[in-house]
VEXKE-641455 format. One record per residue: residue in one letter; x, y, z of N, C-alpha, C in turn. Coordinates in steps of 0.2 Angstrom, whole numbers, plus 5000, padded with zeros to 4 digits. Example, Ala and Ser with C-alpha at 12.3 -4.5 7.8 and 13.67 -1.06 7.14 Angstrom:
<nodes>
a506649725039506249785039506649845039;s506449895035506849955036506450005039;
</nodes>
This chain:
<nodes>
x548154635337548354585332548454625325;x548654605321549054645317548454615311;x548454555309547554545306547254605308;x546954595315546254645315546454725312;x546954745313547054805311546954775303;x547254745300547254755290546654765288;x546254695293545454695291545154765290;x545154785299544954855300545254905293;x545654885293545754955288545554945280;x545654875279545154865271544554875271;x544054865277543354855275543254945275;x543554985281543555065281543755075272;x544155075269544455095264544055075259;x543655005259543254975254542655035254;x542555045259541855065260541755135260;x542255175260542555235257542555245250;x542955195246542755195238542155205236;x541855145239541255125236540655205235;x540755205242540355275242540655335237;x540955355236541255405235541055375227;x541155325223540855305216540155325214;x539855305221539255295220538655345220;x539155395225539055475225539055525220;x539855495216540055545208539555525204;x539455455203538855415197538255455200;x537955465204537355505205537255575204;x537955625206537955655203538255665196;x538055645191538455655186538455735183;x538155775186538055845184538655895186;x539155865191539655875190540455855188;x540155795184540655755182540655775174;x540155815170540355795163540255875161;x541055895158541055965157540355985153;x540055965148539655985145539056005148;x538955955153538255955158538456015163;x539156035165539356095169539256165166;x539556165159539356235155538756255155;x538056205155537356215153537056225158;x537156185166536656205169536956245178;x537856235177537856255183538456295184;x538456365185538856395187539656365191;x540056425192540456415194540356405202;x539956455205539656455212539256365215;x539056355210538356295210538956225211;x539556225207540156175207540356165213;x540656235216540756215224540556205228;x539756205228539256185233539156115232;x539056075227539255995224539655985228;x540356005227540955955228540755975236;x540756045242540556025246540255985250;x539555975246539155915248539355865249;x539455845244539855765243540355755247;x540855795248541255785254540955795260;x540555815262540055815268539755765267;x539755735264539255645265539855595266;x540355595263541055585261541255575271;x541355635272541455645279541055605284;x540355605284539855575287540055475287;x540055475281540055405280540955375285;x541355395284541855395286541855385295;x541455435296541455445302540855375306;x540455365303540055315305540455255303;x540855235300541155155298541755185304;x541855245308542155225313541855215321;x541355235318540855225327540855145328;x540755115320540555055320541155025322;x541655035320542154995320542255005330;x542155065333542455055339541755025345;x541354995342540754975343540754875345;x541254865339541354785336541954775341;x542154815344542954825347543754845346;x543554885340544254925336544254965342;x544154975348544455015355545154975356;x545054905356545454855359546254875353;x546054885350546754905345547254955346;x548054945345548554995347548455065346;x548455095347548855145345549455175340;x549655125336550255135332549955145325;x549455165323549055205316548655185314;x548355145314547555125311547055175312;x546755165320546355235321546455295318;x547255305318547555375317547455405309;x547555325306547555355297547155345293;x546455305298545755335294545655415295;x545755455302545855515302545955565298;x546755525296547055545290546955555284;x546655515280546355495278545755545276;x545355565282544655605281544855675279;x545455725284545855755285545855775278;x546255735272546555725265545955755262;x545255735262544555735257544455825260;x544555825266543955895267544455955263;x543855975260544056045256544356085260;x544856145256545056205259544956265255;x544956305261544856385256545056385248;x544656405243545056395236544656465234;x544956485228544856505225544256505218;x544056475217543556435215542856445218;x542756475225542156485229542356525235;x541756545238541956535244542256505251;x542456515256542656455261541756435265;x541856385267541356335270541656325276;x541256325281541356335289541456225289;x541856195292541856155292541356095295;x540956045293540455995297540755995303;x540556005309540755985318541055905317;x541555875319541555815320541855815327;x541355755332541555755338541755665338;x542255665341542555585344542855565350;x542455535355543155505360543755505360;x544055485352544555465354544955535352;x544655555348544955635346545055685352;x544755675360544955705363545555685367;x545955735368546655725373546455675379;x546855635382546655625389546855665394;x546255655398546255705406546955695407;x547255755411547655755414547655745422;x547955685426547655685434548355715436;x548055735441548655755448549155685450;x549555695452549955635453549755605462;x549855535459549655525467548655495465;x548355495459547855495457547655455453;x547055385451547055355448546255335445;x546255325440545455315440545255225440;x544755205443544555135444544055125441;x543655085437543255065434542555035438;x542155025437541655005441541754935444;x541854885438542054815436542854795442;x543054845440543654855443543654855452;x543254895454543254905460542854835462;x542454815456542154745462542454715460;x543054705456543554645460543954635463;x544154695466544554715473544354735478;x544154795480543954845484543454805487;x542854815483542254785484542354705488;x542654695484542754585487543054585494;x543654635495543854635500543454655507;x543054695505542654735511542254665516;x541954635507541454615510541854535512;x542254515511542654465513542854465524;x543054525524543054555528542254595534;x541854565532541254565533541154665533;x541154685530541054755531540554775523;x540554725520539854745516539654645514;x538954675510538754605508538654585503;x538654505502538754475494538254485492;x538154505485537554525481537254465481;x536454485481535654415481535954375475;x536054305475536154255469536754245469;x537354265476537754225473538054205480;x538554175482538854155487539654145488;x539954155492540554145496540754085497;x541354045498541554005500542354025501;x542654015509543154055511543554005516;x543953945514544553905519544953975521;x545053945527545653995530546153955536;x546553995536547153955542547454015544;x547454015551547654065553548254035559;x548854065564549254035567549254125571;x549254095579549454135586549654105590;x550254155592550554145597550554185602;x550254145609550154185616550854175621;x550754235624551454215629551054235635;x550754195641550654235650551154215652;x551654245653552354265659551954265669;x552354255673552354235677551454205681;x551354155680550854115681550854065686;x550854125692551054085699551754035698;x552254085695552854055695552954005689;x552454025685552653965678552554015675;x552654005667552554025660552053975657;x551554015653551253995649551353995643;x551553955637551753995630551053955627;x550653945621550353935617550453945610;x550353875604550253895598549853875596;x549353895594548553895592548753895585;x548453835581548453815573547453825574;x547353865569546653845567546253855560;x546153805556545853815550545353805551;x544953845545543953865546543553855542;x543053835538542753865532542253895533;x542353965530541654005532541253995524;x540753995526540254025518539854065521;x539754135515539254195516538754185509;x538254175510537454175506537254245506;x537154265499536654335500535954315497;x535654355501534954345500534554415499;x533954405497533354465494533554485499;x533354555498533054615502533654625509;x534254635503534954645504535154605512;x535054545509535254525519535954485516;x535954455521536554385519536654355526;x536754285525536754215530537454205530;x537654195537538554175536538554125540;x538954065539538953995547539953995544;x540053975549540753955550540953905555;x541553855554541553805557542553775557;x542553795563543153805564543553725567;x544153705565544553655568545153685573;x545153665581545753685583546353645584;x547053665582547553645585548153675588;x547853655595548453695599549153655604;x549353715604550253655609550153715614;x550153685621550453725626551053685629;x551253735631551853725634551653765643;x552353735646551953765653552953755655;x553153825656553953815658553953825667;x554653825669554453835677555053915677;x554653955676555154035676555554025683;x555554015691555854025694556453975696;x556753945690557553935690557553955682;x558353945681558653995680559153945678;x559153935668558853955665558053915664;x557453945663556853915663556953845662;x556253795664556453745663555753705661;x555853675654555053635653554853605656;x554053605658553753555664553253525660;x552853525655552653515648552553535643;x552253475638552153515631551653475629;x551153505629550553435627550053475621;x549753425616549353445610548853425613;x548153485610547653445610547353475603;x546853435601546553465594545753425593;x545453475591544753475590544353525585;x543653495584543153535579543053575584;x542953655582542753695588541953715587;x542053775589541053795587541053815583;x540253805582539953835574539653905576;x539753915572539454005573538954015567;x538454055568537854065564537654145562;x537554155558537554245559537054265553;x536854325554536254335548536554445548;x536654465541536654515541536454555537;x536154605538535754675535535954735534;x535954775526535954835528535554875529;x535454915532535254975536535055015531;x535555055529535655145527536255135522;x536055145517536455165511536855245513;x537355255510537855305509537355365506;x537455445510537155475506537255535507;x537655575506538055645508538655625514;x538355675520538855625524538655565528;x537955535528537655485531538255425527;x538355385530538855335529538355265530;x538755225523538355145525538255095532;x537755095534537555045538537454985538;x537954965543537654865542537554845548;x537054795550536854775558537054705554;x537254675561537354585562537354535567;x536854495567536954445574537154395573;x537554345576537654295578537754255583;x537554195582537554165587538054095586;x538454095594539154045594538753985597;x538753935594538453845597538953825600;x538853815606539553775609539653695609;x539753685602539953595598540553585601;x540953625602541753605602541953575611;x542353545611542553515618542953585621;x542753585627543153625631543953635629;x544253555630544853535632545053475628;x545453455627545753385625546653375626;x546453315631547353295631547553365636;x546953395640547253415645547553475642;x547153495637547353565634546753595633;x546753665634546153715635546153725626;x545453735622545453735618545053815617;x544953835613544553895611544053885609;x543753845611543053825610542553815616;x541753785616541453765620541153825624;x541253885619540853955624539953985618;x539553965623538954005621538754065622;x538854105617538754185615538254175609;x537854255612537554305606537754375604;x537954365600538354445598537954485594;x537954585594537754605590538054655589;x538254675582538754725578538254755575;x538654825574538554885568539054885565;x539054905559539754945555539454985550;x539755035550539755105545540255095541;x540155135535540655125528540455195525;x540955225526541255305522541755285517;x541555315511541955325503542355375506;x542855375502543255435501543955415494;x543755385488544055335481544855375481;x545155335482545355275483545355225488;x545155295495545155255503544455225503;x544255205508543655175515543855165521;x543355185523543555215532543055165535;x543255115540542555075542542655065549;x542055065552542255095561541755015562;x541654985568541354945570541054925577;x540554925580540554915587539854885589;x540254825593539854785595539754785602;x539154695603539354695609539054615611;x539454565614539454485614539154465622;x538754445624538354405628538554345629;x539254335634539254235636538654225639;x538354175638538154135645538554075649;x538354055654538454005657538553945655;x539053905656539253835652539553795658;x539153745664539453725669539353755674;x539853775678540153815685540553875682;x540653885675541053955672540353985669;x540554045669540354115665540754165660;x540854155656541454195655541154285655;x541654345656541354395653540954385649;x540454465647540354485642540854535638;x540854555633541454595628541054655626;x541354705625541154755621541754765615;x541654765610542054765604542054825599;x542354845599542654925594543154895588;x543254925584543554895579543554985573;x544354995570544255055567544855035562;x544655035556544955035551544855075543;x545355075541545655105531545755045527;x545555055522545555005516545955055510;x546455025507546655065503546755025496;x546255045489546255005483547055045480;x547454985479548155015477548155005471;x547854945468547654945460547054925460;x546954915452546254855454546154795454;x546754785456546654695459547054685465;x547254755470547554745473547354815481;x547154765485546954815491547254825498;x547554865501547854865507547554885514;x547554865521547054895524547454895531;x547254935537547654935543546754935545;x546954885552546154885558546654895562;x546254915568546254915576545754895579;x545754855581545454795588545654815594;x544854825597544854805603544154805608;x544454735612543954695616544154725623;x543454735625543554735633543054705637;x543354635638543154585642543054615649;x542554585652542054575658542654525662;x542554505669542954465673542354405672;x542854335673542354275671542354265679;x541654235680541254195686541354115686;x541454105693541354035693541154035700;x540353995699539953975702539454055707;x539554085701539254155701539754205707;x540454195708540854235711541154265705;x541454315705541854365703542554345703;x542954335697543554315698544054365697;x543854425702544554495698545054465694;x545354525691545754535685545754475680;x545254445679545354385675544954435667;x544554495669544554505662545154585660;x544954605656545454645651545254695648;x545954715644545854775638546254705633;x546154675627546254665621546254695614;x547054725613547054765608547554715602;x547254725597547554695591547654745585;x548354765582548454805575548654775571;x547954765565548154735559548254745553;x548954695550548854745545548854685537;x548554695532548254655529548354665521;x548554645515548254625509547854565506;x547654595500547154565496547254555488;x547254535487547454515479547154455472;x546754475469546254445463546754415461;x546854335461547154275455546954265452;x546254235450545954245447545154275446;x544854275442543954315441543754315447;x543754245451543154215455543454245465;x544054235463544554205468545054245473;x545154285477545254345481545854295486;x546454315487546954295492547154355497;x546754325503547154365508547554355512;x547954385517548354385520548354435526;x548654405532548454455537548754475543;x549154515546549754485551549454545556;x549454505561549254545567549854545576;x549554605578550154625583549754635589;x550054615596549654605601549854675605;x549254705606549754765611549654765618;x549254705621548954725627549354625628;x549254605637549654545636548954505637;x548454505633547754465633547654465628;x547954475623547954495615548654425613;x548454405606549154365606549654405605;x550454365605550754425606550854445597;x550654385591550754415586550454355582;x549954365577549754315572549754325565;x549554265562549354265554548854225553;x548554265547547954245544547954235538;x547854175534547954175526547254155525;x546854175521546254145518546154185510;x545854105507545654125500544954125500;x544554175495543854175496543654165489;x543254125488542954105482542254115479;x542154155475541254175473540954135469;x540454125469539854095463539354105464;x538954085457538354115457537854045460;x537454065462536854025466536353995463;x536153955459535253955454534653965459;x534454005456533654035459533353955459;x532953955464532253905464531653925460;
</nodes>
C-alpha cells in the first residue's frame, strides 16, 4: 500500500534528522571553528566526523530491523527499502584527504543478500505451507495423523461402476452411489480415533448376453445406511536417517447395514477386523507411502466371506502449496467365501485398483479432493470417482 510505504519512509527520515541534530549539538567541539583551532587537530576532526557517522549508520540500520520487524517485509520492492540504503550509502564517509581512510562498520542484512539461486525443476515450501497441503493431504488419506486438539470432519461421494460379463449366461452391470461421513479425532500420545458411516445406493442390472443384441431382464434399486466402521490409530517410529515413519491401525467393521434391499445386494452387512501398517519416506517435494494389511471376516448366517490381505504403494507429489498430486496402487487378495463351511472355488481374487488423485486448499480450514480410479483385474470396478471435502477444527480441552 502506497500509505505504509510514505509512513515507512517519514518516520525513517524523521528519525534520521533528529539524531544526527542531536548528535552535532552534543558534539559541539566540532561544530565551532574557534573550539576547532584550540583543542583539536586536523587528525582529531576525522575521527569526530567518523564517529558520528558510525552512530549515524547504527541508528539507521536499527529503524530498519524495526521497520522489518512491524511488517515493512510485506512491502514492494519498487524503493522504499531501497532508498533508506540509499540514503545510508550518501552519509558514509570516503577516502579524503583531510585524514586517513577508515575500514568501513560491517553491516549485515537479509535483505541485502542476493537470493539463492535454485536448480530448475526446484522449489522451496514453507513449514506453514506444507501443513496446508502436503501434510493435510497425507493425513486425509489416512497415511499420517491429525494433530492432539483438533479434528476432521470429511463428507464424501464416491460412484463405481462394476461390470461381471458371462454369469451363467447373464450380464451383471452395477452402479454403486455411495456418500459417507467420516470424522478423524487426534488425541494425546499421538493416537487418533476414526468412525465412518456410509449410505448405499446401488442400480443393478442383470442383461441376458446369450441373444444377440443383449437383452434386459432387470433393473432394480436398492439403497440403505451401510456399516459403521471404527478404527483407532498410532504412531509407531518417527522418521530418522533411513528408518521411515510408522503408523499401525485397527478397525473394526459393525455390521448395521442390511445385506440386501429391493432384492439388490448391498456392500454392506459384513463383520471384519482389520490390521494395517504404513510407512512414510521424505524425499521434498515427493512422499513415498507403502501400506499392508490384513482383514478378518467372520461369519454372518450361512456365508463366510474371505479373508483379505491388502498391499497398497504410493507417491504424493506437493506441486505447490496449496496443491498435491498423488498415484496409489491397490491390491486385495481375497480368500474364496464359504457357505455353510464349504469352499466355494474361484469365488475369491486378485483386486487391483490404479489411482490417481488431487488435492487442493479453498480455503484455511478446508482441503478438496478428488479421485479417479481404474480397475485392472475384473473383481475390481472397472473404473470410479471419489470427491471428498475435509474440514479441520480445533477441539476444546476439558
Amino acid at each position: 500500500m502506497w500509505w505504509i510505504k510514505v509512513r515507512a519512509g517519514l518516520i525513517s527520515l524523521a528519525f534520521i534528522t533528529t539524531a544526527v541534530v542531536l548528535i552535532t549539538l552534543a558534539q559541539g567541539s566540532i561544530a565551532t571553528p574557534a573550539q576547532i583551532d584550540e583543542k583539536a587537530t586536523l587528525q582529531q576532526l576525522a575521527d569526530e566526523i567518523y564517529k558520528r557517522d558510525a552512530i549515524i549508520r547504527r541508528l539507521v540500520r536499527r529503524v530498519d530491523e524495526l521497520g522489518q520487524q512491524i511488517g515493512d517485509r510485506h512491502l514492494s520492492s519498487d524503493g522504499a527499502p531501497g532508498a533508506q540504503r540509499t540514503e545510508v550509502a550518501a552519509l558514509e564517509p570516503e577516502q579524503t584527504a583531510e585524514g586517513p581512510s577508515r575500514e568501513e562498520v560491517p553491516r549485515s542484512s537479509s535483505r541485502d543478500k542476493p537470493p539463492a539461486t535454485q536448480a530448475p525443476g526446484q522449489f522451496e515450501v514453507s513449514d506453514g505451507d506444507a501443513e496446508r497441503a502436503l501434510e493435510r493431504t497425507l493425513t486425509a488419506t489416512g497415511n499420517l495423523l491429525v494433530p492432539a486438539g483438533f479434528a476432521e470432519l470429511e463428507p464424501s461421494f464416491s460412484y463405481s461402476r462394476r461390470e461381471v460379463p458371462n454369469l451363467v449366461l447373464f450380464n451383471l452391470n452395477r452402479n454403486e452411489f455411495v456418500t459417507a461421513l467420516t470424522t478423524r479425532l487426534g488425541l494425546p500420545w499421538e493416537t487418533q480415533f476414526e468412525a465412518s458411516l456410509p449410505y448405499n445406493i446401488v442400480e443393478q442390472q442383470i442383461t441376458n448376453a446369450f441373444v444377440s443384441p443383449a437383452q434386459e431382464l432387470t433393473d432394480r434399486w436398492g439403497n440403505s445406511f451401510g456399516d459403521v466402521s471404527l478404527g483407532l490409530a498410532k504412531a509407531i517410529v518417527h522418521e530418522a536417517g533411513w528408518l521411515p515413519d510408522l503408523l499401525g491401525r485397527i478397525s473394526y467393521q459393525i455390521p448395521t447395514g442390511p445385506q440386501t434391499n429391493n432384492q439388490v445386494a448391498l456392500p454392506s452387512h459384513l463383520h471384519s477386523l482389520a490390521f494395517s501398517t504404513t510407512a512414510l519416506k521424505r524425499q521434498d517435494p515427493l512422499v513415498f507411502v507403502a501400506t499392508a494389511g490384513y482383514a478378518k471376516a467372520f461369519q454372518m448366517g450361512l456365508v463366510e466371506p474371505g479373508d483379505q490381505l491388502k498391499f497398497q504403494l504410493g507417491a504424493f507429489l506437493g506441486t505447490s502449496p496449496e496443491t498435491t498430486l498423488r498415484g496409489v496402487l491397490q491390491q486385495n487378495f481375497l480368500d474364496d467365501t464359504r457357505i455353510r463351511n464349504v469352499r466355494i472355488p474361484g469365488s475369491g481374487g486378485v483386486q487391483s485398483t490404479l489411482n490417481f488423485g488431487g488435492s487442493s486448499i479453498l480455503y484455511r480450514n478446508i482441503l478438496l479432493d478428488l479421485q479417479v480410479g481404474v480397475g485392472l483385474t475384473n473383481l475390481a470396478p472397472k473404473y470410479s470417482v471419489l470427491l471428498s471435502s475435509t474440514y479441520r477444527f480445533g477441539v476444546p480441552r476439558l
